[in-house]
C-alpha positions as a Markdown table, in Angstrom:
| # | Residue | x | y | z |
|---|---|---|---|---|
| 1 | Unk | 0.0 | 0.0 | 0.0 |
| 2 | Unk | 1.6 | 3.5 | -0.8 |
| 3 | Unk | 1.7 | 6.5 | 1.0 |
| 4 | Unk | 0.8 | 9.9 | -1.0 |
| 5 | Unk | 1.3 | 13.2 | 0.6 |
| 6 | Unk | -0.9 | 15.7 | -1.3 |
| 7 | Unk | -0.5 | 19.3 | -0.4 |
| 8 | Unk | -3.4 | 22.0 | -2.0 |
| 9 | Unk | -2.9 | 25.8 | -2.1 |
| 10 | Unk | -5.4 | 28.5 | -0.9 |
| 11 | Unk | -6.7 | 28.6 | -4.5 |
| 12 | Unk | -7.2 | 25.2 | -4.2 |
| 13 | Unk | -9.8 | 25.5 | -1.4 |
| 14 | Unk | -11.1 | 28.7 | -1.2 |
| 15 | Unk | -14.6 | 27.9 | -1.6 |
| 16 | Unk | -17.3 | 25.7 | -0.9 |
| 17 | Unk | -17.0 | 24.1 | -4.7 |
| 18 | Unk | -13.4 | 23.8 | -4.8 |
| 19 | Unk | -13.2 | 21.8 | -1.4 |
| 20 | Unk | -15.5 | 19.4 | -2.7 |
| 21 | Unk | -13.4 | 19.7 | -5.8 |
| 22 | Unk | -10.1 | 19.0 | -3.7 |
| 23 | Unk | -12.1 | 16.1 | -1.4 |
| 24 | Unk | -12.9 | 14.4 | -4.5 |
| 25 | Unk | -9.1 | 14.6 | -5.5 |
| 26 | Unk | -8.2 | 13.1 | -2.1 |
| 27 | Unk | -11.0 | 10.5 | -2.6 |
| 28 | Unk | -10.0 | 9.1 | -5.5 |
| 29 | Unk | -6.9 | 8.2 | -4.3 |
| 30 | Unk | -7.6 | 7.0 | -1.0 |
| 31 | Unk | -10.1 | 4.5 | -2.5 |
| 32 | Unk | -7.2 | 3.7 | -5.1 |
| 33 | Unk | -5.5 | 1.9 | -2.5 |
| 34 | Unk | -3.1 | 4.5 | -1.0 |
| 35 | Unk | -2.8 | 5.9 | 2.5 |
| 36 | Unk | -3.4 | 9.9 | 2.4 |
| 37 | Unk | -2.2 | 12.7 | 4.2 |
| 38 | Unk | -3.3 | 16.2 | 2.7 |
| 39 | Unk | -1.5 | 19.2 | 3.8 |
| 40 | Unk | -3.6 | 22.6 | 3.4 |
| 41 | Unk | -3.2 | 25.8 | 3.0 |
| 42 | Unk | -5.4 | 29.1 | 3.8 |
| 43 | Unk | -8.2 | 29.8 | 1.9 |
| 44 | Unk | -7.9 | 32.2 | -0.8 |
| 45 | Unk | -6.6 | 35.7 | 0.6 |
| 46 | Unk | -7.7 | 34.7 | 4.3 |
| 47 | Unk | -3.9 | 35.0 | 5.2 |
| 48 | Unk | -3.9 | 38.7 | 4.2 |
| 49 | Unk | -7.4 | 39.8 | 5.4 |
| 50 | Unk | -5.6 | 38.5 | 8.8 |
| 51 | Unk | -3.0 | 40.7 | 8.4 |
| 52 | Unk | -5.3 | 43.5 | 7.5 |
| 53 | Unk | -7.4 | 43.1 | 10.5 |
| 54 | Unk | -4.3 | 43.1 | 12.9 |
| 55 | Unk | -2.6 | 46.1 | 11.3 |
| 56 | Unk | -6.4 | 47.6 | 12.4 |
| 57 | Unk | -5.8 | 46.5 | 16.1 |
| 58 | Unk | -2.3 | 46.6 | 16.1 |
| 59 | Unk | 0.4 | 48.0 | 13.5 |
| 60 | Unk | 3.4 | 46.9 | 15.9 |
| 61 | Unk | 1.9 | 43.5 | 17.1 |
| 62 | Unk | 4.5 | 41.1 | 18.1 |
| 63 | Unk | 5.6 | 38.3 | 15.7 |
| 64 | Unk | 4.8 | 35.7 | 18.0 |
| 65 | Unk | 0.6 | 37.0 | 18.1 |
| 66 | Unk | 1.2 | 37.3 | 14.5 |
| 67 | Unk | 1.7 | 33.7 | 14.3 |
| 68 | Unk | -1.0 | 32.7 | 16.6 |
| 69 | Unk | -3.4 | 35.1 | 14.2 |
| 70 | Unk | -2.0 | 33.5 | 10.8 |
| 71 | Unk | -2.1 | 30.1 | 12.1 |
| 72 | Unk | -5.7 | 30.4 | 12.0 |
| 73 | Unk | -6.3 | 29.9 | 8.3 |
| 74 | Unk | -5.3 | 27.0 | 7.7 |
| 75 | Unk | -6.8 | 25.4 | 10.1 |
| 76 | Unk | -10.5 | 27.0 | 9.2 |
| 77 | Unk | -9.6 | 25.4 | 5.8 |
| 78 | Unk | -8.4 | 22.1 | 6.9 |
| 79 | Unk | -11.7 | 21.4 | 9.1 |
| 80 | Unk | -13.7 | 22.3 | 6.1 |
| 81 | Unk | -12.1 | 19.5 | 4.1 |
| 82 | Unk | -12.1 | 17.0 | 6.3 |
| 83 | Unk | -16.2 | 17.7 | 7.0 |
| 84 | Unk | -16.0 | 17.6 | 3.0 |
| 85 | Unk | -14.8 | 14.1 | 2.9 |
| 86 | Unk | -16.8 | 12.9 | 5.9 |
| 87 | Unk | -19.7 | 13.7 | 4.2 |
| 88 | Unk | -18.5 | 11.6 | 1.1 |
| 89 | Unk | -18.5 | 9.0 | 3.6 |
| 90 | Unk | -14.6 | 8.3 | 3.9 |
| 91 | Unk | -12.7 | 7.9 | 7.2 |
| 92 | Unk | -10.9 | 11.5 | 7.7 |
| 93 | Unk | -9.1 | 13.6 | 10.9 |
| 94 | Unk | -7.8 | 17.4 | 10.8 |
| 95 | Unk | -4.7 | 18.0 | 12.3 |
| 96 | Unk | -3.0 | 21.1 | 13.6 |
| 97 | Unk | 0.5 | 21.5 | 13.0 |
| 98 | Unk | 1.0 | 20.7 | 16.4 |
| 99 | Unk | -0.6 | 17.6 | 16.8 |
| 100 | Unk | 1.0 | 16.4 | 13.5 |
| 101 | Unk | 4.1 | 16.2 | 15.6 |
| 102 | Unk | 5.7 | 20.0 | 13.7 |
| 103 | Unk | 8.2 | 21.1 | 16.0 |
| 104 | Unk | 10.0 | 24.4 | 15.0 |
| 105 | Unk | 12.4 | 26.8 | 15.9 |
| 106 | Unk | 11.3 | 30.0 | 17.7 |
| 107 | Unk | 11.8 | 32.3 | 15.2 |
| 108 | Unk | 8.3 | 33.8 | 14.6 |
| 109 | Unk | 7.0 | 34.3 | 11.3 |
| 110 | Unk | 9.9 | 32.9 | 9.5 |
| 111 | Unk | 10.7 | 29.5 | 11.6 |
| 112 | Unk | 12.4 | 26.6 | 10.3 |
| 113 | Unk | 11.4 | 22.8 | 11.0 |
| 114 | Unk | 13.3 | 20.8 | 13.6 |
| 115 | Unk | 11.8 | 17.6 | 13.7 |
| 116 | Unk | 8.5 | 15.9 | 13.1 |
| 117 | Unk | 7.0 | 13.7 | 16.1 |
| 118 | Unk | 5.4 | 11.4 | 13.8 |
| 119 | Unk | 3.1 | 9.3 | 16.4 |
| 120 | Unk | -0.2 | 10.7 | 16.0 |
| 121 | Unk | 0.1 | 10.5 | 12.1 |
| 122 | Unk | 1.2 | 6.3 | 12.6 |
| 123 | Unk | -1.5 | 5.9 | 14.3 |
| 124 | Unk | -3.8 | 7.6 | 12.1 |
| 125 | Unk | -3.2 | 6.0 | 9.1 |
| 126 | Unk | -3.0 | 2.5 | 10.5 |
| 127 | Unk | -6.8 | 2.8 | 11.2 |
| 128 | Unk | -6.6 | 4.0 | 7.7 |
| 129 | Unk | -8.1 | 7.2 | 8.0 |
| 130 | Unk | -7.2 | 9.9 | 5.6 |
| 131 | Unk | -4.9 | 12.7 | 7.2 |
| 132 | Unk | -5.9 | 16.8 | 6.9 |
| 133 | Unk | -2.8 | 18.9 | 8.4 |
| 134 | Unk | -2.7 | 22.7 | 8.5 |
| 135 | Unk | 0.6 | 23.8 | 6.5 |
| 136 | Unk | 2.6 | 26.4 | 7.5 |
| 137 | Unk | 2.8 | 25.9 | 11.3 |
| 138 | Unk | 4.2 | 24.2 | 14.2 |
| 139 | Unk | 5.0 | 25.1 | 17.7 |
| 140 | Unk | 8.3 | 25.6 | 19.4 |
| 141 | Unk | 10.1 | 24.3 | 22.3 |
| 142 | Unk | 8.2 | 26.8 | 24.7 |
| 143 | Unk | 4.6 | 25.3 | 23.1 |
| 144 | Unk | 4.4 | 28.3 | 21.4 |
| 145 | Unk | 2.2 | 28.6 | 17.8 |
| 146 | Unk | 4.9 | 28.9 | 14.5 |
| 147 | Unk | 4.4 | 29.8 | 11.0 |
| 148 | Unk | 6.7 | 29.0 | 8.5 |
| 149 | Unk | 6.9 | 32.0 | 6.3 |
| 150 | Unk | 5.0 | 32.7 | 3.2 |
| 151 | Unk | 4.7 | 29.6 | 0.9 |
| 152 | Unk | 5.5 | 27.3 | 4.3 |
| 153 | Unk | 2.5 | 24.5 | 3.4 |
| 154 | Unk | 4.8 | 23.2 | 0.5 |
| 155 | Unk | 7.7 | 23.0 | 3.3 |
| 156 | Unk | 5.4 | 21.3 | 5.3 |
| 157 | Unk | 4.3 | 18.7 | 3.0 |
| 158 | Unk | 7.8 | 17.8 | 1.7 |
| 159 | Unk | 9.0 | 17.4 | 5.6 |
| 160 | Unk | 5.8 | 15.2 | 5.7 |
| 161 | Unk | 6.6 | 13.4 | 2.9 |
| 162 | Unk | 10.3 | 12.8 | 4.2 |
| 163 | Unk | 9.2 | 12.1 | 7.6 |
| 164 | Unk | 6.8 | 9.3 | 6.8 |
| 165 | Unk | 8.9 | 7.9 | 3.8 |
| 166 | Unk | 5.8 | 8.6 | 1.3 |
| 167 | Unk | 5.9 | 6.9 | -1.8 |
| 168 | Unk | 5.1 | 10.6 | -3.8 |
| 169 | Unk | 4.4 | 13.8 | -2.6 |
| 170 | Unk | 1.9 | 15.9 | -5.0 |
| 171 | Unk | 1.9 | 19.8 | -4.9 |
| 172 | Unk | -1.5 | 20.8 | -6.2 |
| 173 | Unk | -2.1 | 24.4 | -7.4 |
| 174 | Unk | -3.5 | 26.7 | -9.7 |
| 175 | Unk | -1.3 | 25.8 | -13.1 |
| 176 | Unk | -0.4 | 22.0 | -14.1 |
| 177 | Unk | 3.3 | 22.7 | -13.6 |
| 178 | Unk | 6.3 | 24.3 | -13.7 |
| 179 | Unk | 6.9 | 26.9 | -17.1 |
| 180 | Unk | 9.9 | 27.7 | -19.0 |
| 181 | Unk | 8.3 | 31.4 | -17.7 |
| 182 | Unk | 5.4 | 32.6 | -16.3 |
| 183 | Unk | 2.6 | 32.1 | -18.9 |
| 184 | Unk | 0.7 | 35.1 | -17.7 |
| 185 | Unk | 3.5 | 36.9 | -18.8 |
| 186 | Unk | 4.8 | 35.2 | -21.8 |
| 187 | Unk | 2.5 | 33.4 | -23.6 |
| 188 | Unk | 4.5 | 31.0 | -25.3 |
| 189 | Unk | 5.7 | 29.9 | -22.2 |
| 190 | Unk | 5.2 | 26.0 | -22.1 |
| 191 | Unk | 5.3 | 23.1 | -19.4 |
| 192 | Unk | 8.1 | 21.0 | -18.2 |
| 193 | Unk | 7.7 | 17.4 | -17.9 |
| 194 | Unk | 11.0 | 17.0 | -15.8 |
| 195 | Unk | 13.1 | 19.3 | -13.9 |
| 196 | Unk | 15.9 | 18.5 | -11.6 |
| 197 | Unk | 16.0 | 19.3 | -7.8 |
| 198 | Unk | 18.7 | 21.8 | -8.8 |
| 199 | Unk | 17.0 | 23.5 | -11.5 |
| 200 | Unk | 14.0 | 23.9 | -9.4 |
| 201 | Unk | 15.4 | 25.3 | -6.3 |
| 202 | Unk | 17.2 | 28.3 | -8.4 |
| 203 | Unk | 13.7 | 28.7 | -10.2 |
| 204 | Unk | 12.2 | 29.1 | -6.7 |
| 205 | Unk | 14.6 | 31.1 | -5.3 |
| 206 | Unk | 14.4 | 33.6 | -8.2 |
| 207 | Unk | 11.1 | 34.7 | -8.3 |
| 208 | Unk | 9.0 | 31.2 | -9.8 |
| 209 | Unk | 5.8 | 31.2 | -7.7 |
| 210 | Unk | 5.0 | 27.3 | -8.1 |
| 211 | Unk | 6.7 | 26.3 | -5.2 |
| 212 | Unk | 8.6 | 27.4 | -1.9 |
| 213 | Unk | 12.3 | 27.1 | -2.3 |
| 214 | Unk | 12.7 | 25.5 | 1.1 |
| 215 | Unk | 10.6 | 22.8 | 0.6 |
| 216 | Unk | 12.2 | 22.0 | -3.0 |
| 217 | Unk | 15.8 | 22.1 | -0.7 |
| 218 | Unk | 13.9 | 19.7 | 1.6 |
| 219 | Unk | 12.7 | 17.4 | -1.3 |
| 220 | Unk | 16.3 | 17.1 | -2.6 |
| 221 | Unk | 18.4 | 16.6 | 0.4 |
| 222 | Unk | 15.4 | 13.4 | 1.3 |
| 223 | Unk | 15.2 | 12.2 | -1.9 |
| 224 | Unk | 11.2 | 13.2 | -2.2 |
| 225 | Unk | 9.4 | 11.6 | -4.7 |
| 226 | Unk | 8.0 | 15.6 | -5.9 |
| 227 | Unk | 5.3 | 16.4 | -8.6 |
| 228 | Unk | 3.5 | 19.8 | -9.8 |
| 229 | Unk | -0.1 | 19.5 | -10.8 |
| 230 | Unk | -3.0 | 21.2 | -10.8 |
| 231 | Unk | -6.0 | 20.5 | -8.8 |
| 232 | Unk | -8.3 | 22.1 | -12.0 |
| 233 | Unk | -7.6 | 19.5 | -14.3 |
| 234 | Unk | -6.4 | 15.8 | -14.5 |
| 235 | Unk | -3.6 | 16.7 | -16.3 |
| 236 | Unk | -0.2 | 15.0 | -15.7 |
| 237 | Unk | 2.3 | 17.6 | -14.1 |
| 238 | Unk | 5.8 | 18.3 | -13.7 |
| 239 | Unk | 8.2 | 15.7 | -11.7 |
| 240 | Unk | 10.8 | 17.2 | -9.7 |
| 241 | Unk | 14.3 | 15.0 | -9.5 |
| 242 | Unk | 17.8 | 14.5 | -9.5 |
| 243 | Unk | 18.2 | 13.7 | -12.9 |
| 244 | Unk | 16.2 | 13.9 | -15.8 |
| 245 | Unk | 15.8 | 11.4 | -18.9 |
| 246 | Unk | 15.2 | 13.9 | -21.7 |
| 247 | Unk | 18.2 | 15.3 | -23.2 |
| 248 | Unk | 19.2 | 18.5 | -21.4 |
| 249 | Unk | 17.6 | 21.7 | -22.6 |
| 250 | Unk | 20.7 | 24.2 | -22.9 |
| 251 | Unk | 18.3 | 26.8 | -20.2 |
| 252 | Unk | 15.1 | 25.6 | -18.4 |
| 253 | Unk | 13.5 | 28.6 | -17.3 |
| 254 | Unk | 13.2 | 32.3 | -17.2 |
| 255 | Unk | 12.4 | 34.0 | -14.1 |
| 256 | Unk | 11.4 | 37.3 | -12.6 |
| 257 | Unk | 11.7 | 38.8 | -8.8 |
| 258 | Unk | 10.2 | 42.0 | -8.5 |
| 259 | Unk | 10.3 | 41.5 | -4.4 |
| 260 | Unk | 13.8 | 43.3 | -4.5 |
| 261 | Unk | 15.5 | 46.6 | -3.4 |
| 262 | Unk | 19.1 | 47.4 | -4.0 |
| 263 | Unk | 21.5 | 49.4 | -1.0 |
| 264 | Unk | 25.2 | 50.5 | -1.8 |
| 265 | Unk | 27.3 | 52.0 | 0.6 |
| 266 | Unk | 29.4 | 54.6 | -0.7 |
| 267 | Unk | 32.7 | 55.2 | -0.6 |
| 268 | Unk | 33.7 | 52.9 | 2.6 |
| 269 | Unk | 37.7 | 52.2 | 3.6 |
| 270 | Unk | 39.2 | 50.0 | 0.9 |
| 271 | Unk | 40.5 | 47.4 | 3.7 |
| 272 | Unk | 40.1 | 44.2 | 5.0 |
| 273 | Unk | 37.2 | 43.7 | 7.6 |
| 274 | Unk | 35.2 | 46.1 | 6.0 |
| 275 | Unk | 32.8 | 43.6 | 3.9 |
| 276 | Unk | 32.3 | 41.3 | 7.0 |
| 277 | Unk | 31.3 | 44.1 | 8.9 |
| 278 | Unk | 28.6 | 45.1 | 6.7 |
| 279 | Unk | 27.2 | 41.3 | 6.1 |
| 280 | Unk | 27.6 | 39.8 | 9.6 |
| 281 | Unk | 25.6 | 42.5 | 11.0 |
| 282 | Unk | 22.9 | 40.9 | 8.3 |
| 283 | Unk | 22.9 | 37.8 | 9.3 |
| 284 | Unk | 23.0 | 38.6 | 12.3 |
| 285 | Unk | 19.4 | 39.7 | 11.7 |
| 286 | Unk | 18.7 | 37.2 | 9.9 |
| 287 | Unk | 18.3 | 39.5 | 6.5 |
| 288 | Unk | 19.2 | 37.2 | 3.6 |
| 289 | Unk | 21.3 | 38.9 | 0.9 |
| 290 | Unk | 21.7 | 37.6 | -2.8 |
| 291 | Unk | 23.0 | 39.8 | -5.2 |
| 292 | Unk | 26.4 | 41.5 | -4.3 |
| 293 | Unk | 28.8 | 43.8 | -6.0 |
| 294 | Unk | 31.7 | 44.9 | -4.7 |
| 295 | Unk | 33.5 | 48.2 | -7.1 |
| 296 | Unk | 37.2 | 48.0 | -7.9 |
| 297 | Unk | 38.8 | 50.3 | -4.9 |
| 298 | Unk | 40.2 | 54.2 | -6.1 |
| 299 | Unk | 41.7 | 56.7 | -3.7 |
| 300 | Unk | 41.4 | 54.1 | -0.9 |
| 301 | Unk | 37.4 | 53.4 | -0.9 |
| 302 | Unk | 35.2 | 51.3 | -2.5 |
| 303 | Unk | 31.6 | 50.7 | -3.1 |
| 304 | Unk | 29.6 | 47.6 | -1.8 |
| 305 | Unk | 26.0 | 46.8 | -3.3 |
| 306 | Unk | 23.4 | 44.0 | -2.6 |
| 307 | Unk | 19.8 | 43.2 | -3.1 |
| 308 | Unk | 17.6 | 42.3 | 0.0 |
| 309 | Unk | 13.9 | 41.3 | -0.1 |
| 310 | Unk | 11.7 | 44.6 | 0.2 |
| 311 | Unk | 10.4 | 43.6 | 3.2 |
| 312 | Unk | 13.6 | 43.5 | 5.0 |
| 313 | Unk | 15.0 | 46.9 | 3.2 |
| 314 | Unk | 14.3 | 49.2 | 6.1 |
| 315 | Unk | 16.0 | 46.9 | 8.9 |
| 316 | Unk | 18.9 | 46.7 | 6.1 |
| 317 | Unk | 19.4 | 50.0 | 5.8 |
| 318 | Unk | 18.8 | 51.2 | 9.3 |
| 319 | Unk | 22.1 | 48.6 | 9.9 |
| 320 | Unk | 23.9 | 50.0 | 6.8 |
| 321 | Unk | 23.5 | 54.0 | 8.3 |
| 322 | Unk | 25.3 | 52.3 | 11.7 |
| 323 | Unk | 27.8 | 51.1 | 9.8 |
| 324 | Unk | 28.7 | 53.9 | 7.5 |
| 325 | Unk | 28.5 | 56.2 | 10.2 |
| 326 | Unk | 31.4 | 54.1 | 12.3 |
| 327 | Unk | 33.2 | 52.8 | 9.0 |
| 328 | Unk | 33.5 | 56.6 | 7.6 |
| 329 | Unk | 31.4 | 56.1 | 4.5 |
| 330 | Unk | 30.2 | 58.4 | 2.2 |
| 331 | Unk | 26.2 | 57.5 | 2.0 |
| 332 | Unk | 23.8 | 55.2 | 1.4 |
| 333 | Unk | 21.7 | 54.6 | -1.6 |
| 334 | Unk | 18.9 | 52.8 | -1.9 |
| 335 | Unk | 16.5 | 51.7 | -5.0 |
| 336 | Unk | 13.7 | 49.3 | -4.7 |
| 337 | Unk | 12.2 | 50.1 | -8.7 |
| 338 | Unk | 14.4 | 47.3 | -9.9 |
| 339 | Unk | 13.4 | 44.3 | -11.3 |
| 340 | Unk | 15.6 | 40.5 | -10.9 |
| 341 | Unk | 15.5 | 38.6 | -14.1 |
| 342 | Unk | 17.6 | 35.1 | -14.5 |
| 343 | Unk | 17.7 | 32.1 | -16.4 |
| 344 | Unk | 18.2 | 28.7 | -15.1 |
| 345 | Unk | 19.6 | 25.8 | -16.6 |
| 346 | Unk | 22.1 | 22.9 | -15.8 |
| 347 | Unk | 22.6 | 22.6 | -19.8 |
| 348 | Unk | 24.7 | 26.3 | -19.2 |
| 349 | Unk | 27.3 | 24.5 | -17.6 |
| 350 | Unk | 28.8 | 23.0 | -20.8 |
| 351 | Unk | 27.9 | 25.7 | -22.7 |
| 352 | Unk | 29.6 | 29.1 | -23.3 |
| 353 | Unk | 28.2 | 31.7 | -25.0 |
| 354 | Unk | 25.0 | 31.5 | -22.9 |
| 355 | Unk | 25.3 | 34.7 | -21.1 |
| 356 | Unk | 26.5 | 36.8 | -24.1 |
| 357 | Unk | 22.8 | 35.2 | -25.6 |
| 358 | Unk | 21.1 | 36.7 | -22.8 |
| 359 | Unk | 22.7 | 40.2 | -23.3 |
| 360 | Unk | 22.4 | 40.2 | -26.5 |
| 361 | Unk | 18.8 | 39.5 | -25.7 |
| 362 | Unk | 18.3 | 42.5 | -23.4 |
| 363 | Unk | 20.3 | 45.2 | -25.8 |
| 364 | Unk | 18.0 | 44.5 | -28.8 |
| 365 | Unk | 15.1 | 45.0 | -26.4 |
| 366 | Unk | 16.8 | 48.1 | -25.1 |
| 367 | Unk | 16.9 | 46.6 | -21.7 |
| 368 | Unk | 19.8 | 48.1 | -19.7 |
| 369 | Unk | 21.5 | 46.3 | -17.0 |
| 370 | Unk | 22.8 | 47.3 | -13.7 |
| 371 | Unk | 23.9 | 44.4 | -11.7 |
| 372 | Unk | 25.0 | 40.6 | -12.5 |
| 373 | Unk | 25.4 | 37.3 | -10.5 |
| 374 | Unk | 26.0 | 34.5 | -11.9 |
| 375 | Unk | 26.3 | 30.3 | -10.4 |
| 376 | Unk | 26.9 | 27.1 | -12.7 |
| 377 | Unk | 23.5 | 26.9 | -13.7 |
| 378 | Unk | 21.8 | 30.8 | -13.2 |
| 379 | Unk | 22.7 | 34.0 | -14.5 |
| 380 | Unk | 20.8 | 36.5 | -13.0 |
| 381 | Unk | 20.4 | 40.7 | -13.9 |
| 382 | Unk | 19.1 | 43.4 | -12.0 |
| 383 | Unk | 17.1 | 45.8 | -14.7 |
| 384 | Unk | 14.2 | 48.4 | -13.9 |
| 385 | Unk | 11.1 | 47.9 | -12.8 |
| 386 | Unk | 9.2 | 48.8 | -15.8 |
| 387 | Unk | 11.9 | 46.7 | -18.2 |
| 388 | Unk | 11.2 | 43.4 | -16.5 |
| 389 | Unk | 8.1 | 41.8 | -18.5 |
| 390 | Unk | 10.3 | 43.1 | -21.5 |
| 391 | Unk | 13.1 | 41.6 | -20.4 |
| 392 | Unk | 11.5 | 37.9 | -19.7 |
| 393 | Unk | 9.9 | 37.9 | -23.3 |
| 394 | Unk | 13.0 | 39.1 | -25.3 |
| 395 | Unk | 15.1 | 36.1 | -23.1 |
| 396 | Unk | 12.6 | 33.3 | -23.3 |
| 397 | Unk | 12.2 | 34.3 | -27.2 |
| 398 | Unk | 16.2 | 34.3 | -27.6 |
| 399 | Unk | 16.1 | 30.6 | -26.2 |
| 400 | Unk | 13.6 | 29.8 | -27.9 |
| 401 | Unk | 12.3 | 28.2 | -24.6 |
């Protein structure tokens, strides 16, 4: 008998039609002989009415009453489901995070999965009844409600899915799988059957909405049997793994992150120390950085840039001003009207000539560039705001994705 972790977004559920729509999913393949466990998220915009209603109360609520606010959602949707299936007649239990075993850190809002205590669920399926979990939540060491971060169901139905050893773990959403680009912005976008862990991960990272990076981390370093569907049609998705069977496309994907700001500090002490100052104060508030540029030093300074998610680009510069202030810089600058466009691909890594493709991409489309990073398999470009749908067509068109 195999195990299927199915996890359904708040598209997926949020109303009464689609629950019945996603119970019928679940149904199906309980009855087909598989154990169940379905992982849910909030419905529809529930998580940011929440939000809304809090900032009403509360604009400087603490994280941790945050979390026991947010945590709410999914567990509305999750009892809805499981009254869904029970009225189909099929044996079914909601579970909260916590009594699925989810034990987190205490980082509130943003906490990470320590280990899953998986008793309760054991016991559960051996009397064969199907599984509802709320995503996104856990409790810490103090018995304190967690959420995950945005995105944090698919982290919690990977972890699931590693925990219990599931045969396959199904993502369900609101597109049957992952795109060589987002199809709402490029319409000859089309689906990948295959895509390795790899591949995936920098997709996610970079701005690809289809799933949370974390959880497609989680699925590679477990070996998780991972698929994309949709939950509106019966089409067949796209399988995540470590290697693919079809000859290697050259790039996989084009992405686009317009959840980005850009600081520089100006003109700081062309020394050593200066560059661990600035990024160990950073992680030291847990503020993750990608992009960074570092200028060639003249008349002993130099100038540091990095991007930082939007949200965290008043805590960064508040720690930049600190710093130039003691470090004898020359200003901060700031710009959050930018626009992160990469492409992913593990075929780039025995290919040159890939990146001067992309330029050559963005110069015809009078696209101009301020910032590059590149890996073995990503090339990524900072552009404006306003050039970044531009910029995704004229790229995916070069490739001929």
């Amino acid at each position: 008998m195999n195990l299927v972790v199915q996890k359904f977004g708040g598209s997926s559920v949020k109303d009464s039609e689609r629950i019945f729509n996603v119970a019928q999913i679940i149904s199906d393949t309980y009855r087909a002989g598989n154990n169940v466990v379905a992982v849910v998220s909030a419905q529809g915009d529930t998580t940011d009415d929440l939000i809304v209603k809090a900032q009403e109360i509360n604009p400087m609520a603490s994280k941790r009453e945050m979390d026991v606010l947010l945590s709410t959602g999914e567990q509305i949707s999750m009892s809805l489901l499981a009254m869904a299936i029970e009225r189909m007649g099929l044996p079914v239990i909601s579970l909260t995070g916590w009594q699925a075993g989810f034990l987190s850190d205490s980082t509130h809002g943003a906490a990470r999965i320590r280990r899953i205590n998986k008793e309760r669920l054991d016991n559960e399926l051996a009397k064969r009844n199907i599984v509802i979990v709320a995503g996104f939540q856990g409790i810490n060491r103090y018995d304190d409600i967690t959420t995950l971060g945005r995105g944090g169901s698919d982290t919690s139905a990977v972890a699931l899915a590693a925990a219990l050893h599931a045969d396959l773990c199904q993502i369900y959403t609101d597109v049957d799988g992952v795109y060589t680009a987002d199809p709402r912005l490029v319409p000859g976008a089309h689906k990948l059957d295959e895509i390795t862990y790899d591949e995936m991960l920098e997709l996610a990272t970079l701005g690809a909405g289809v799933l949370h990076n974390r959880s497609v981390e989680m699925a590679k370093k477990y070996n998780v049997n991972l698929e994309v569907l949709s939950s509106y049609t019966k089409n067949p998705g796209t399988k995540i793994k470590e290697a693919v069977k079809v000859e290697k496309m050259l790039i996989r994907g084009v992405a686009r992150d317009n959840d980005v700001a850009r600081i520089s500090i100006i003109g700081v002490p062309d020394q050593p120390g200066i560059a661990f100052k600035i990024f160990s104060q950073l992680a030291a508030k847990k503020v993750n950085v990608d992009i960074i540029l570092q200028s060639i030093g003249r008349d002993d300074t130099k100038d540091i840039s990095f991007t930082v998610n939007r949200s965290n680009k008043q805590l960064a510069l508040e720690l930049m001003e600190d710093i130039n202030e003691r470090c004898g810089g020359k200003g901060i600058i700031c710009d959050d009207n930018i626009s992160k466009v990469s492409i992913v691909g593990a075929g780039m890594q025995s290919n040159p000539g890939v990146a001067s493709k992309m330029f050559e991409a963005l110069s015809e489309a009078n696209v101009n560039i301020q910032m590059i990073s590149t890996s073995e398999i990503k090339i990524s470009v900072l552009v404006a705001l306003a050039d970044g749908e531009r910029a995704v067509s004229a790229i995916h068109d070069a490739f001929d994705l």
